[in-house]
C-alpha positions in Angstrom: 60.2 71.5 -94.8 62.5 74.0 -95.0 64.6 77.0 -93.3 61.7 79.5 -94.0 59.2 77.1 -92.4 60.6 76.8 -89.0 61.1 80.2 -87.0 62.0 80.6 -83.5 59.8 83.4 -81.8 61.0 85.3 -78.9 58.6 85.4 -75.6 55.7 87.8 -76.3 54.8 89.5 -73.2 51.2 89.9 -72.7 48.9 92.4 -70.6 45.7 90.3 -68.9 43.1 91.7 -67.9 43.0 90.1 -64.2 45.0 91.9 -62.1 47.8 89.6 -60.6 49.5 89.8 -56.8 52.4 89.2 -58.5 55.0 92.1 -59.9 56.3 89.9 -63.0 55.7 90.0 -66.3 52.9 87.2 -68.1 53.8 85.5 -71.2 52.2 83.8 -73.8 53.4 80.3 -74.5 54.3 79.2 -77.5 51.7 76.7 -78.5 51.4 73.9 -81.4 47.9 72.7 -82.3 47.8 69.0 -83.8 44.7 67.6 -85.5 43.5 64.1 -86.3 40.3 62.8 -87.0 39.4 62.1 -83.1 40.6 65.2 -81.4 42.9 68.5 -81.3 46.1 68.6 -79.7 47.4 71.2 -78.1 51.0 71.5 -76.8 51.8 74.7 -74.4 55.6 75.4 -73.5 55.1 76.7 -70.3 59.1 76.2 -68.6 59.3 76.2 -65.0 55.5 75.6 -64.3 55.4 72.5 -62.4 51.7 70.5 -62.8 50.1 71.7 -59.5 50.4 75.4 -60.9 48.7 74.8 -64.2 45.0 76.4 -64.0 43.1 75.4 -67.1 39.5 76.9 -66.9 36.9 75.8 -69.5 34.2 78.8 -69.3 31.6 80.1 -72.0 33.6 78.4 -75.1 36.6 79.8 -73.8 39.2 77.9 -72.3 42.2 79.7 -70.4 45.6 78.4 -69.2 47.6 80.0 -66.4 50.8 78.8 -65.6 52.5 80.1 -62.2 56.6 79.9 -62.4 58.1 79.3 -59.1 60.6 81.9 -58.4 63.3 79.8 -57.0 63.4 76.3 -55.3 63.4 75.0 -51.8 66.7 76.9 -50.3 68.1 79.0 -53.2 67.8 82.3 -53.3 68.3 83.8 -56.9 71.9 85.8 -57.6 71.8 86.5 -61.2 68.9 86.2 -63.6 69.5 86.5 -67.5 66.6 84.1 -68.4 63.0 86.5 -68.6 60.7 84.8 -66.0 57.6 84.9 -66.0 53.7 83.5 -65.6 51.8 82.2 -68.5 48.6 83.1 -69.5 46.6 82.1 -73.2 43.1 81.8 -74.1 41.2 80.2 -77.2 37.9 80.3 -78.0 36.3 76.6 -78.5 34.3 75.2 -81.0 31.4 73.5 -81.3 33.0 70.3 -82.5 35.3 70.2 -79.2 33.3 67.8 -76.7 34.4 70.4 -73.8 33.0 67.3 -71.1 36.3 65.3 -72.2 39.2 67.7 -72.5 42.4 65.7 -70.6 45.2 67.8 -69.7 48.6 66.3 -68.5 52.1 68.3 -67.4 55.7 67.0 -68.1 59.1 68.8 -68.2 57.9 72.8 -68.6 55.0 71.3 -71.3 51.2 71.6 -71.5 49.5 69.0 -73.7 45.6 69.2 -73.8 43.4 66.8 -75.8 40.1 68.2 -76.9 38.5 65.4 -78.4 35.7 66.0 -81.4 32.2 65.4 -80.6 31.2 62.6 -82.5 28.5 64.1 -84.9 32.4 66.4 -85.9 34.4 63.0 -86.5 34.5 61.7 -90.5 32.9 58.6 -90.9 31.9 56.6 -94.0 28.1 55.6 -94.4 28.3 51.8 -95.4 26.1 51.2 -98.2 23.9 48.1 -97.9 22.9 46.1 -100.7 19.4 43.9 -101.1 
C-alpha cells in the first residue's frame, strides 16, 4: 500500500431532502465496505452519535443511516467550538444478494458497523462431485 492509496477526506456536508428541526449542518460519514464470502461490512464514522441516536431504516432496497450528535453533555454548556458538528445522514441502495431480514447493526466509540449478510443462493460454494 502506499502514500497515494490512503487519503484523508475532509467532512462532506450534505443537503437531505427531509427537512430537519434542527439548524446544523448534516454530514456524510466516511464509510468502509468490507466483503467476504458470507456478508458485507460496512463501517460508518459517525463521532459523537451515541447508540440510541442511530436510526438505520431498511425501506424499498434502500437502507438509510441517521446519526443525531448531541450538542453538549449533561451540565456543559459549549464556549468555543473549532470542531464542525453535525448530524449524519447516508443512504445505499441494496442488492438482491443482501438477505435485508438479517442485517445486525452495533454502535461503539463514534462507529457504525452493519453486517449485511449474503443470501445464500449469493454465497460461493463448491458442488461436490459424486462418484459411482
Amino acid at each position: 500500500m502506499t502514500d497515494k492509496d490512503i487519503q484523508v477526506r475532509e467532512k462532506q456536508e450534505v443537503q437531505t431532502q427531509a427537512e430537519t428541526t434542527r439548524n446544523i449542518p448534516v454530514y456524510m460519514p466516511a464509510v468502509d465496505i468490507l466483503e467476504t464470502e458470507e456478508a458485507l461490512t460496512l463501517v460508518a464514522d459517525m463521532p459523537g452519535v451515541s447508540p440510541e441516536n442511530v436510526d438505520i431504516d431498511i425501506r424499498d432496497d434502500q437502507l438509510t443511516i441517521r446519526g443525531t450528535v448531541t450538542l453538549e453533555g449533561e451540565g456543559e454548556t459549549v464556549l468555543l467550538r473549532e470542531y464542525g458538528v453535525g448530524d449524519y445522514f447516508r443512504q445505499f441502495t441494496l442488492g438482491r444478494i443482501i438477505d435485508q431480514s438479517k442485517i445486525e447493526a452495533s454502535m461503539k466509540n463514534g462507529v457504525l458497523t452493519l453486517t449485511l449478510p449474503k443470501v445464500d443462493k449469493a454465497k460461493p460454494r463448491k458442488v461436490e462431485v459424486k462418484t459411482g
